[in-house]
C-alpha positions in Angstrom: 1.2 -22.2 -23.3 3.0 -19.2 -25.3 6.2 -17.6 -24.0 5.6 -14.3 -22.7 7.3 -10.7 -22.1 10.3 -12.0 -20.1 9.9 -9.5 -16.7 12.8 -10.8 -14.1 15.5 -13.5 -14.0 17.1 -14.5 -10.8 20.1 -17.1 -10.0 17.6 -20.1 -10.2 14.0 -18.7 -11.8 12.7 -16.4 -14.8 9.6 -14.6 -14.6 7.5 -14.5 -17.4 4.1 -11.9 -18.4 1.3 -14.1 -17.1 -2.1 -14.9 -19.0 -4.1 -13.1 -16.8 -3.6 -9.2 -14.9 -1.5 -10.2 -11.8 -0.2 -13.8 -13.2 3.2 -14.4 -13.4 4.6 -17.7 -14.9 7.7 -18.6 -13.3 10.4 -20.9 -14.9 12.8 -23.5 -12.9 16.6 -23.2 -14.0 19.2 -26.0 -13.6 21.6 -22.8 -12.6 23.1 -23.5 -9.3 24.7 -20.6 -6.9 26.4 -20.2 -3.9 28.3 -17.5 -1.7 26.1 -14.8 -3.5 26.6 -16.0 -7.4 30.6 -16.1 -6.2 30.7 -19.7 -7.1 28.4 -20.7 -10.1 27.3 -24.1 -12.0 24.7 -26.5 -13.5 23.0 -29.0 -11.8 21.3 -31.1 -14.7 17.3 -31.8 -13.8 17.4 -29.6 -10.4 15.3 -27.3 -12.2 12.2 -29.8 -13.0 13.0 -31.2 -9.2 13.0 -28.0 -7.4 9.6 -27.2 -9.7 7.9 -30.4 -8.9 8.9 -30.2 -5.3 7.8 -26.5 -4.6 4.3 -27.3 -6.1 4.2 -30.4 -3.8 5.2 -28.1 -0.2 3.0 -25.1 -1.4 0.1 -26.9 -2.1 0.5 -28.7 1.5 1.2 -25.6 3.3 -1.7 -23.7 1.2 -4.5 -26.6 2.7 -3.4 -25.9 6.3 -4.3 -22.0 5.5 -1.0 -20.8 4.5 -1.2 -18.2 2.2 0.9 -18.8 -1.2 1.6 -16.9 -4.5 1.2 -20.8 -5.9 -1.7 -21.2 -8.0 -0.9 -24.8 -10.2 2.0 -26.0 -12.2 2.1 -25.5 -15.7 4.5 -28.2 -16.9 7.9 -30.0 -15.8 9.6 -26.4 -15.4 6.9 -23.4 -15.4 4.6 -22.7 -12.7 1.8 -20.5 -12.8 2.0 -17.9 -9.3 0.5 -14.8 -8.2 2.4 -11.6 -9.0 3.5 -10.1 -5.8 5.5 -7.0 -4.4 8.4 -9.1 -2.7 9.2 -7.6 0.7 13.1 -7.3 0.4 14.4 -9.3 3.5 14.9 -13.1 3.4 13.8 -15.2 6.4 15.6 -17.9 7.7 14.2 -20.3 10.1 17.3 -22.3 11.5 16.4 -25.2 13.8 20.1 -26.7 14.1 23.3 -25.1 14.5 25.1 -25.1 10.6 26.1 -22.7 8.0 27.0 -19.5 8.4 25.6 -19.8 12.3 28.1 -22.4 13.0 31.0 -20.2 11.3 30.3 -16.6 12.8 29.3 -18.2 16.2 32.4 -21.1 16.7 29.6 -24.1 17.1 29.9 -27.5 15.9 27.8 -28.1 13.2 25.1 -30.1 14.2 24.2 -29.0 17.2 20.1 -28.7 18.3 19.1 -25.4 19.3 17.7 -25.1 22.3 14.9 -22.7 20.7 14.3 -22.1 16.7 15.5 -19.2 16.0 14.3 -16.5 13.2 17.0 -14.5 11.2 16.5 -11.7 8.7 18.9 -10.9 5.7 18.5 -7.8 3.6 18.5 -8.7 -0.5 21.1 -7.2 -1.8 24.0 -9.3 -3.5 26.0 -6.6 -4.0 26.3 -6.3 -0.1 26.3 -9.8 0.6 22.6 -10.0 2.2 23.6 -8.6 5.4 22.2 -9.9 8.3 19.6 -7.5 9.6 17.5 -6.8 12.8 13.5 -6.3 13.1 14.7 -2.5 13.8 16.5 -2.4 10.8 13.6 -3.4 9.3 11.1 -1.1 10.7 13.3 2.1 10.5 13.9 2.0 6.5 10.8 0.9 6.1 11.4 -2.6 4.2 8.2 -3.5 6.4 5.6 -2.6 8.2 5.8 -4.0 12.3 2.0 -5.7 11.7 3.9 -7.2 7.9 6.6 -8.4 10.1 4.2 -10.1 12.7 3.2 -11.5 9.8 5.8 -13.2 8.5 7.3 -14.2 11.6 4.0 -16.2 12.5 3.8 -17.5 9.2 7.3 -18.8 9.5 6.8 -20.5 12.8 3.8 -22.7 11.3 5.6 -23.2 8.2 8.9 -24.6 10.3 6.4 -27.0 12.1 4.7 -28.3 9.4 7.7 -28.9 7.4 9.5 -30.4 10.4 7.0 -33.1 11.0 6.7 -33.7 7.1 10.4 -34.1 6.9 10.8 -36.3 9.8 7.9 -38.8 8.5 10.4 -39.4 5.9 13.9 -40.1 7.5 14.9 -36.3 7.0 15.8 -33.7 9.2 15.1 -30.1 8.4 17.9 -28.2 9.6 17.0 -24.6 8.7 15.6 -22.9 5.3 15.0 -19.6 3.6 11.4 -18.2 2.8 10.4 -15.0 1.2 7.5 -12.8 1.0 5.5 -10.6 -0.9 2.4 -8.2 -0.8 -0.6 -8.9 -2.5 -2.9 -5.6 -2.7 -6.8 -6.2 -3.2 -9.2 -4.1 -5.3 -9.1 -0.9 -2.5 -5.6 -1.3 -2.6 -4.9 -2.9 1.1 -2.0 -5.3 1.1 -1.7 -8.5 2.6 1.6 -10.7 3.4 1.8 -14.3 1.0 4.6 -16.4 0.8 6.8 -16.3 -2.5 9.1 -17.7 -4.2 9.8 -21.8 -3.5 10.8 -24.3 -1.2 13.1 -27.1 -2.6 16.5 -28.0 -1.5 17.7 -24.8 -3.1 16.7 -23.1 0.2 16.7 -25.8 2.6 19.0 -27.9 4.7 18.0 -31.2 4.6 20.3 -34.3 6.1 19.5 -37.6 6.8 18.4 -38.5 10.0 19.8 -42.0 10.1 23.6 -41.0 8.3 23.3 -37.2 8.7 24.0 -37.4 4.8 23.4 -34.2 3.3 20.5 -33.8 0.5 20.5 -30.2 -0.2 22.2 -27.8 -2.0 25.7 -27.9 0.6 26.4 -30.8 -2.1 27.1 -28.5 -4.8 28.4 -25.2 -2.3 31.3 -27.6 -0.2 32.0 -30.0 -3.5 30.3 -33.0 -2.3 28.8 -34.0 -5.6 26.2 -36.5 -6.3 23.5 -33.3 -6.2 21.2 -34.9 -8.4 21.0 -37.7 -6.5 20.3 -35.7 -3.8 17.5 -33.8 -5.0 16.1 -37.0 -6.3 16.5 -38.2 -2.9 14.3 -36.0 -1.3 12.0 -35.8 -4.2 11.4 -39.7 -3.9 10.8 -40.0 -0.4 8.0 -37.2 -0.8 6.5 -39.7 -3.4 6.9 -37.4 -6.4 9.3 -39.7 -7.7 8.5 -43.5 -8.6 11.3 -45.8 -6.8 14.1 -46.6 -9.1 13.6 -43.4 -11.5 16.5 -43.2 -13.7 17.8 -39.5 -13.9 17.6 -39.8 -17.5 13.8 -39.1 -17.3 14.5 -35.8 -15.9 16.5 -34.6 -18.4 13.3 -33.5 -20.6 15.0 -30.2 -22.0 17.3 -32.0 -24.3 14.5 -34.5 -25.3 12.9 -31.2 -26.6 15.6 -29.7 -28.0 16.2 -33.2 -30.2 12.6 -33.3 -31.1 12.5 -29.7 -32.2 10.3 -28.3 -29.6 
């Protein structure tokens, strides 16, 4: 397919003119972020992981009656998604103490939660994505209280799907981010869809038998081996054959040598 009009780039995707009126195509980086862009890097492949990944979760979560922007993937790094207005507040569904949580609050990291607990974050880099309430929400109008219903509801069934498709592979799903976004039909009512991805990008994802970490916390607290870890969980969800060298990932240089 043709590059298109570039509309948006992120820390981790670009947003391309789609092929048809209210088609996006979006584009997997290898970029890799933490502390709000503060601390910035490359994670070779992650881009063609986090793609393949995403596809793999949306589609699930899409035949259990979730709503998605997904529609199929392109190739190793594009995928082709429904253009949405994104409602401006990040949800996080935390289902273990770690993070920020275990920081502000003086818990050990690690530690169950008695309940899951759903936490909203304003986008805004420049202000650090402040942590926000639902009345913060509702009184500048980021979203509407049935929008928020919404996405709260959507967020609990999302949490316990992924929780028992995690577990059924050794891993544990500690928290992760979602995002949202209206879709308007032809009289112009909106509806809520989930956005954006779900990879290890926006997840926390450790190891049930060695608490190993397989997420992005690799590349934010040093750990290295983020490839690996990526691969990790890409393998166990079977979108990996066992043994895959991470050469085979590194398709963007293959192109670049071939003259493509």
């Amino acid at each position: 397919m043709a590059r298109r009009r570039q509309i948006y780039e992120g820390k981790a995707k670009i947003l391309y003119e789609g092929p048809e009126p209210g088609t996006l195509i979006q584009y997997f980086k290898d970029d890799a972020t933490a502390f709000n862009a503060q601390k910035k890097g490359t994670i070779s492949g992650k881009g063609v992981l986090n793609n393949r990944i995403s596809e793999h979760i949306f589609t699930l979560l899409g035949n259990i009656g979730i709503p998605t922007h997904f529609i199929r993937r392109l190739n190793m790094r594009e995928q082709l998604i429904r253009q949405v207005e994104i409602v401006p507040i990040e949800v996080v569904v935390r289902n273990v103490v770690a993070g920020s949580l275990a920081k502000k609050l003086g818990i050990e990291e690690g530690t169950p939660l008695p309940r899951t607990i759903i936490e909203y974050y304003f986008k805004d880099d420049a202000l650090g994505d402040p942590l926000v309430t639902d009345e913060h929400i509702l009184c500048f109008g980021w979203a509407a209280q049935e929008e928020l219903h919404d996405m709260a509801d959507m967020a609990i069934r999302v949490n316990d799907f992924m929780s028992g498709l995690f577990a059924g592979i050794g891993i544990r799903l500690v928290d992760f981010k979602l995002e949202f976004g209206r879709i308007f039909d032809e009289n112009g009512y909106a509806r809520i869809i989930l956005a954006d991805e779900i990879s290890p990008d926006g997840c926390r994802l450790w190891d049930m038998a060695s608490g190993e970490k397989l997420d992005k916390d690799r590349f934010r607290r040093d750990l290295g081996g983020e490839v690996e870890a990526y691969q990790e969980v890409a393998r166990r969800l079977g979108l990996l054959p066992e043994g895959a060298d991470s050469a085979v990932l590194d398709l963007e240089t293959h192109r670049k040598k071939r003259g493509k």
